[in-house]
C-alpha positions in Angstrom: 6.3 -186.0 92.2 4.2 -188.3 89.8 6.6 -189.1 86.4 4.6 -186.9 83.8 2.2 -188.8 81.7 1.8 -189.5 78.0 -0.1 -188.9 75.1 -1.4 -191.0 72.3 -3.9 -189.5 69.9 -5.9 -191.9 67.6 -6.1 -190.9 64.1 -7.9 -191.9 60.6 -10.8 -190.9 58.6 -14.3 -190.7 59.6 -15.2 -194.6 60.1 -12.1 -195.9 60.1 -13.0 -197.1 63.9 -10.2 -195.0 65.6 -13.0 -194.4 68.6 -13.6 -197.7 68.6 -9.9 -198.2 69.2 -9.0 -195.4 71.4 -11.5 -196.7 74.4 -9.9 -200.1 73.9 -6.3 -198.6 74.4 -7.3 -196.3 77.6 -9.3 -199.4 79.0 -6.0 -201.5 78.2 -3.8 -198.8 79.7 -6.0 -198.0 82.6 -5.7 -193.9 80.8 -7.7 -191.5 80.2 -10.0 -191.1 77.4 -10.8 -187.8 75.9 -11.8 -186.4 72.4 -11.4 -183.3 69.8 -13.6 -181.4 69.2 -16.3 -181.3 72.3 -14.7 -182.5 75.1 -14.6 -179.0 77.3 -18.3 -176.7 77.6 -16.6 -173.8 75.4 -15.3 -177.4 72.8 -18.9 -178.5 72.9 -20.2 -175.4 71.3 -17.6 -175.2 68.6 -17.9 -179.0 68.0 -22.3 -178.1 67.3 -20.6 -175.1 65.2 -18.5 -177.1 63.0 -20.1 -180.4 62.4 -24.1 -179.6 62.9 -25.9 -179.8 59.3 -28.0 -177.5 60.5 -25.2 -175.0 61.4 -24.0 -172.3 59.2 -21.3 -174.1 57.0 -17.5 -171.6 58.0 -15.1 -170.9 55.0 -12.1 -173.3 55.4 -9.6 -170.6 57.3 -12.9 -170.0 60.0 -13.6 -173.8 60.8 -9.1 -174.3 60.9 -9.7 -171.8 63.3 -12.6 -173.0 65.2 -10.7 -176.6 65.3 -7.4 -174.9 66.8 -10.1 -172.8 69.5 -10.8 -176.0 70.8 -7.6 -177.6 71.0 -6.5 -174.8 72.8 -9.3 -175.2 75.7 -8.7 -179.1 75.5 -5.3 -179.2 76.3 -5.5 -176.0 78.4 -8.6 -177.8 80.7 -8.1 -181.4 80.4 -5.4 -182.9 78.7 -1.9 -180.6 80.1 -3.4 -181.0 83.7 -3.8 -184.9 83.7 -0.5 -185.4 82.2 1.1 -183.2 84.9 -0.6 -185.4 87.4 1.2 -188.3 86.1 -1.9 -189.8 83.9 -1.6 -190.8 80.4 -4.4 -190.1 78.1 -5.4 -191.0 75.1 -7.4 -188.7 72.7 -9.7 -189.5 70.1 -8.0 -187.1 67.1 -5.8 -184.5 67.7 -3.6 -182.2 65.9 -2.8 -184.2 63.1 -6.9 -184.2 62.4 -6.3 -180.4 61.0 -3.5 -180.9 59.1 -5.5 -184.0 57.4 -8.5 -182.4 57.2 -8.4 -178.6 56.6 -4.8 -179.1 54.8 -5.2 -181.9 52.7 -9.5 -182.1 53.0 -9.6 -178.1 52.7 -6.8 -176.8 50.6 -5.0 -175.2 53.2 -1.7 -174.9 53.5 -0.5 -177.5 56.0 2.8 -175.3 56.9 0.6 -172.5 58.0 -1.7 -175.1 59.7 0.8 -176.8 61.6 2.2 -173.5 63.3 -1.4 -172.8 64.0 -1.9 -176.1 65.2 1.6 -176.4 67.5 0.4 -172.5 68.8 -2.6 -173.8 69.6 -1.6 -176.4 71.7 0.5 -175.0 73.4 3.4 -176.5 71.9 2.0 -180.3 73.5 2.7 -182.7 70.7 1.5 -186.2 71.0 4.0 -188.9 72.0 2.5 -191.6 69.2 -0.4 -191.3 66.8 -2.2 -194.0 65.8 -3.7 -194.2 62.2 -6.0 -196.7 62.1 -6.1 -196.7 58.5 -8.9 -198.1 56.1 -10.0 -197.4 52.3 -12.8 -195.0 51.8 -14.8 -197.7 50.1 -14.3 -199.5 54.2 -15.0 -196.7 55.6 -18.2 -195.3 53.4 -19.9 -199.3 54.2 -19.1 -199.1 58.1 -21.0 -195.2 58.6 -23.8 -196.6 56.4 -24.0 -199.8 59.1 -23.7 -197.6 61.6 -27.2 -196.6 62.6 -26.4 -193.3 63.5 -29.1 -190.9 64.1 -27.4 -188.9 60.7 -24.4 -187.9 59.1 -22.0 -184.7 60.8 -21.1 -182.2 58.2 -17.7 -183.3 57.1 -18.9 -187.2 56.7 -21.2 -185.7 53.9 -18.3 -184.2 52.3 -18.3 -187.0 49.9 -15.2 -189.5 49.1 -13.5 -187.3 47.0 -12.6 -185.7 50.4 -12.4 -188.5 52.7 -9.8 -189.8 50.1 -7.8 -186.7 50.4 -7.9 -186.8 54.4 -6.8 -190.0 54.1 -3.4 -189.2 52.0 -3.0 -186.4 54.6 -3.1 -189.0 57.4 -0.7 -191.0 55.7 1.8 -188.3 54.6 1.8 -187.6 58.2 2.9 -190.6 59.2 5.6 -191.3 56.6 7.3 -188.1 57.4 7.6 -188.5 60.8 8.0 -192.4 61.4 9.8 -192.0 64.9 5.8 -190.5 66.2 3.3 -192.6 64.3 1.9 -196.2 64.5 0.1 -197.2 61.1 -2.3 -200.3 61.8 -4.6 -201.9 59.2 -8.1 -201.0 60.6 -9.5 -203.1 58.6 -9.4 -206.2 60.7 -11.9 -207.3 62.9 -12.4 -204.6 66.0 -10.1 -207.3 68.8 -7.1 -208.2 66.3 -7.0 -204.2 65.7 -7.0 -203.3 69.4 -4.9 -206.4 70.2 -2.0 -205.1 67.8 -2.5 -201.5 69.0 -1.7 -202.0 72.6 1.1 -204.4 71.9 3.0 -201.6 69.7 2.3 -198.8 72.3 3.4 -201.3 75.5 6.4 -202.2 73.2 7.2 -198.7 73.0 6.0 -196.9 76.2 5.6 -200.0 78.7 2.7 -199.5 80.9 1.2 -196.5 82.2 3.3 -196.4 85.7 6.4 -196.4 83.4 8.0 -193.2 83.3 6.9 -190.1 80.9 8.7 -188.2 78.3 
């Protein structure tokens, strides 16, 4: 029977460059990549739900919920099933997203949130998250480069918010040391991914090496 695989989620604000990131460390691990929300057919129809402009805007408990529906279906359909085959994977946000975002972003209770959050999942935590951490002001100027065809709901929240998701992330992180990797993302994109896989090869080894 295949060792059981890992999981490393990548965390941080909206244009921190954690995407970015998280295809660099599943090309680097040889893992899989996968994403919250909208990475399952019942995800991609909460992800239009919750981040659409055009979509009715939820109060704060609805979208908390609507995040942990999807979790549930992503770790029930893709991520549980390749790390019981032995793969690693490595998400692009995952449950510390709600915490930062409808806890710290929202005004929920982040208690209530994480049971939600751990219920939700199953009780799968990650092995390491990875805050790739940048100022608001760095991450404000890198969406405006971007291109993109338009801002999703929560990037037009404003930086009042960001900068609240942001202490969320980093309260995270300095709570439970042991679990989280905090990077300066505000290096260029191959000194960033260079120091990422390092850490989580120092840690984990490679992706044969044995799971949890």
């Amino acid at each position: 029977m295949a060792p059981r695989g890992r999981l490393i989620a990548l965390e941080g604000i909206d244009g921190c460059g954690k995407s970015t990131q998280a295809g660099a460390l599943a090309a680097a691990l040889g893992a899989r990549l996968t994403h919250e929300p909208g990475a399952t057919p019942v995800g991609a129809l909460l992800r239009r739900l919750l981040l659409a402009p055009d979509s009715p805007a939820p109060s704060p408990r609805t979208e908390a919920l609507l995040m942990a529906a999807d979790r549930a279906e992503h770790v029930a359909q893709v991520v549980e099933p390749a790390l019981a085959a032995g793969d690693w994977v490595v998400t692009d946000r995952y449950s510390a997203s709600t915490i930062a975002y409808q806890g710290y972003g929202r005004g929920l209770d982040p208690a209530g949130l994480g049971a939600l959050v751990t219920w939700a999942a199953a009780g799968l935590a990650a092995d390491l998250s990875v805050l790739v951490d940048v100022t608001v002001e760095v991450a404000t100027a890198r969406l405006a480069a971007g291109g993109r065809g338009g801002a999703d709901r929560m990037e037009r929240l404003g930086p009042g918010f960001a900068t609240r998701v942001r202490q969320g992330f980093l309260a995270q992180a300095a709570e439970d040391p042991a679990h989280w990797l905090v990077v300066d993302g505000s290096a260029d994109v191959e000194t960033v991914a260079a120091h990422i896989v390092a850490s989580v090869r120092e840690r984990f080894g490679d992706a044969s090496a044995p799971g949890r």
